[in-house]
C-alpha positions as CSV (number, residue, x, y, z in Angstrom):
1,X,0.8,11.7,-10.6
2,X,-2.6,12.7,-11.5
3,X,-3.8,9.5,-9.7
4,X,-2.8,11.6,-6.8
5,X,-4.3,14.8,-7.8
6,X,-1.9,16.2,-8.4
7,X,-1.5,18.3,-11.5
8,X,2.1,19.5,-13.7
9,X,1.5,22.8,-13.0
10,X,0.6,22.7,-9.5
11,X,3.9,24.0,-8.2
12,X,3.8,26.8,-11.0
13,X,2.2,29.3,-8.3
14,X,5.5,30.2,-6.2
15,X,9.5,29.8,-7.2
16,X,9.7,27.8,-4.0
17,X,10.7,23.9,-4.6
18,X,8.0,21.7,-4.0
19,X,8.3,18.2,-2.1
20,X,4.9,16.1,-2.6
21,X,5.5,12.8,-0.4
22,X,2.8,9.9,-0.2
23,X,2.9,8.6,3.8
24,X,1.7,4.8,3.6
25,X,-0.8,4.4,6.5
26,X,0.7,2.6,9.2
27,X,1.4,-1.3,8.8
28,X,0.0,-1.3,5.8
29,X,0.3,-4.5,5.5
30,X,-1.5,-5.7,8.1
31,X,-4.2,-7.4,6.7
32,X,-6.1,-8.5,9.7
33,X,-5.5,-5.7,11.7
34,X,-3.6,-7.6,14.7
35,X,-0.6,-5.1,14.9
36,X,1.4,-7.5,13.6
37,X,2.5,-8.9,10.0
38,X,3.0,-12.3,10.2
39,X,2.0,-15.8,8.8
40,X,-1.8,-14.8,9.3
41,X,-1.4,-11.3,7.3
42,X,0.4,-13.9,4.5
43,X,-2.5,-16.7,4.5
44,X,-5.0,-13.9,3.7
45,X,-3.1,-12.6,0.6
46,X,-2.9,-16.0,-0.4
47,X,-6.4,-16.6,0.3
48,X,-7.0,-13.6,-2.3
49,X,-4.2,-14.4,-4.8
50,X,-5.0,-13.1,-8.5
51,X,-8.2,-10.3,-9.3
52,X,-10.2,-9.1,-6.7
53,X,-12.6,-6.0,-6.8
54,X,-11.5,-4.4,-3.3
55,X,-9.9,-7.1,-1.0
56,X,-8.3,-6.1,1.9
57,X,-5.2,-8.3,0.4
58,X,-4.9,-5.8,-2.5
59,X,-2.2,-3.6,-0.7
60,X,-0.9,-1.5,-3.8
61,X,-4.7,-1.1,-5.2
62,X,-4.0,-2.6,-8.4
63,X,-7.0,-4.9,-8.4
64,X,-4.9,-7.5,-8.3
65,X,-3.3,-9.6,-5.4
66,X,0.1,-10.8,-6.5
67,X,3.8,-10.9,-6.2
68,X,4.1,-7.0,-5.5
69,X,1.8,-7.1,-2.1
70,X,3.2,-10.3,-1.2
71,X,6.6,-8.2,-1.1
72,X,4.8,-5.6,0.6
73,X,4.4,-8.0,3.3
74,X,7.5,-9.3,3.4
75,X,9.0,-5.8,3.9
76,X,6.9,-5.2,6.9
77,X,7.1,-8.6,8.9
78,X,7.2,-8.3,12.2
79,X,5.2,-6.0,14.6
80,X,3.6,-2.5,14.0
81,X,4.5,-1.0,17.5
């Protein structure tokens, strides 16, 4: 979690439970910015299969285009609206 910022002892402040939640921007997946995932969105993040420094195929921000953003865009096919 500390990739987050966030620290074990951040919740140690207050006896209240403590929900941290990471919101995904919206279509994340969206590679070319159309509002839509579709074959495009896929022919970019095979255009940028394997390393890459910051590629806007690199949905997870592994350095690394592979299977797991290619799922990402699976999961999101269709339109953003």
């Amino acid at each position: 979690m500390s990739a987050n910022g966030l620290l074990e002892g951040d919740s140690e402040a207050s006896d209240h439970l403590v929900f941290c939640v990471d919101f995904a921007p919206p279509c994340l997946a969206d590679i070319n910015h159309d509002d839509t995932v579709d074959v495009d969105d896929l022919m970019a993040l095979i255009a940028d299969w394997g390393p890459c420094g910051e590629c806007a195929a690199d949905l997870n921000n592994d350095s690394y285009v592979g299977a797991d953003d290619l799922l990402l865009v699976l999961a999101a096919w269709g339109s953003c609206a």
